[in-house]
C-alpha positions, 0 to 999 in steps of 0.5 A: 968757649971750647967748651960751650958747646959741647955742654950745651949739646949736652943739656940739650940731649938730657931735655929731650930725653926727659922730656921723651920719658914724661907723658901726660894722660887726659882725664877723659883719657886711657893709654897703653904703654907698650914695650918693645910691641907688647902691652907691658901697662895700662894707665887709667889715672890722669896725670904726668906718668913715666916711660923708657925712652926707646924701650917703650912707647904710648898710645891714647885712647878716647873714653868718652861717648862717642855715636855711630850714625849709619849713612845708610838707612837698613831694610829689614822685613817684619813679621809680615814680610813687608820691609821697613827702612830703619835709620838708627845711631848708636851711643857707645865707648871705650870701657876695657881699653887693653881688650879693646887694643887686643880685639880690633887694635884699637882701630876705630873702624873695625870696632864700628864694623863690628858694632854695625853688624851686631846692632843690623843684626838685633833690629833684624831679629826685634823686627822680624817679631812685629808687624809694621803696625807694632814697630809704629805704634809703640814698641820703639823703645821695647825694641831700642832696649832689646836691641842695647842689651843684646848688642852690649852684651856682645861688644862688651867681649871686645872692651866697648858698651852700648851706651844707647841705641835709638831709631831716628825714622822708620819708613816704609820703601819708597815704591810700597809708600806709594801702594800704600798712600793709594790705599789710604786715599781711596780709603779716605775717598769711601769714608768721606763719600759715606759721610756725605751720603749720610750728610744728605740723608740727614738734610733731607729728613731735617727738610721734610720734617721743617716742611711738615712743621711749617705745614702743621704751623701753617694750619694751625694758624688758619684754624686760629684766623677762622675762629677768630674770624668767626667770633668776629662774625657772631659779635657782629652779627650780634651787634647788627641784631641788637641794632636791628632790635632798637631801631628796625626801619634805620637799620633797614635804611642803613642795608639799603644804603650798603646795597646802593654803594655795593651795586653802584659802584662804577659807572659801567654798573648795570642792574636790570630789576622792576621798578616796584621792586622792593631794593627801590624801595627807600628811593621811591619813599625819598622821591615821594616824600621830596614830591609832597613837599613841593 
């Protein structure tokens, strides 16, 4: 029983510095083995991999993508000198992990810094090259991959690639937007009064020349009802000849009549006229005839 104890202290001992000697490397995964504070290996392959315990120790490092996204969107002035807010982020990792340990020590936060000062200083100088209307109108992805090139060319002397770096909004300063939407406004405000005026002097050329055709129309049809009019007339009159023609003394009678009925046609009628006046004529002859009669 004495000595358990002892061997159990023992195995125990062995299982941890075995276990201190072994260390896995993920598949998305680099490390470095570092003896006594030096870079003594650096391992790339996945796997169960060996160490000196005590002598040497391990550090992992990350090999995938990773994105770096400015807080803070950056001003930069175009060619003509009007300021830009940029907001951007950049795609990068880890592609030499030994130059990446000996240039910023692995740190994550100054191999930002760095890729911070890089990418402010290719949009700077793609900027400064266009208006504002290039930067809007098109050239984004000319300038995105001027801007990847340069920057990966740069950061490739401290072990990282530039995967991609995108613009995700580029706006005007708020106190220029404000100029600028004023300008704009009036701008629309002259175009839209200008459509109107047109507008107007459309509506009334339109109006007159319906005002003119209703006139011409209008005429027109007076001409057709006074043509018509006067063919009524001419058969008329030729009907009232040819009546005239077949029986003189009835059609006389009959325009006797009609001028009876016409010149009495109310009560409070007056007509002043001789009493051997020829219109009394057909109401002599009735009254004479009717008085040999009786």
């Amino acid at each position: 029983m004495r000595i358990i104890g002892p061997v159990l202290a023992a195995l125990l001992a062995i299982v941890v510095l075995a276990a201190s000697t072994l260390f896995t490397v993920d598949q998305r995964q680099n490390a470095i083995v570092f003896q006594l504070g030096k870079v003594k290996d650096v391992i790339t392959e996945p796997g169960l991999h060996f160490k000196w315990p005590l002598l040497q120790n391990v550090r992992l490092f990350d090999m995938r993508i990773q994105t770096y996204d400015d807080p803070e969107p950056l001003r930069f002035p175009t060619a003509g000198n009007k300021p830009l807010d940029v907001d951007s982020f950049v795609k990068w990792r880890i592609v030499d992990v030994k130059l990446y340990y000996v240039s910023v020590q692995g740190d994550e936060f100054g191999a930002t810094t760095r890729l911070k000062q890089t990418i402010s200083d290719g949009l700077q100088a793609e900027f400064g090259q266009r208006t504002v209307h290039d930067v809007v109108s098109g050239e984004r992805e000319a300038i995105m991959a001027a801007v990847r090139e340069k920057a990966d060319q740069d950061l490739r002397r401290i072990g990282v690639e530039i995967v991609d770096v995108r613009l995700k909004r580029v706006d005007l300063p708020a106190e220029v937007s404000a100029s600028v939407y004023r300008r704009m406004e009036a701008e629309r405000k002259r175009v839209a009064n200008e459509l109107r005026s047109t507008g107007a002097a459309e509506s009334e050329k339109i109006r007159a020349d319906a005002d003119r055709q209703r006139e011409v129309i209008l005429a027109e049809a007076y001409k057709d009802a006074q043509r018509v009019r006067g063919e009524g007339d001419a058969k008329a009159a030729a009907i009232y000849s040819q009546a005239f023609q077949q029986n003189p003394e009835f059609f006389s009678f009959y325009r006797s009549m009609e001028a009876y009925k016409s010149s009495f046609r109310s009560k409070s009628d007056m007509l002043v006229l001789e009493p051997n006046s020829d219109f009394f004529r057909y109401l002599r002859d009735s009254a004479g005839k009717s008085g040999g009669r009786k």
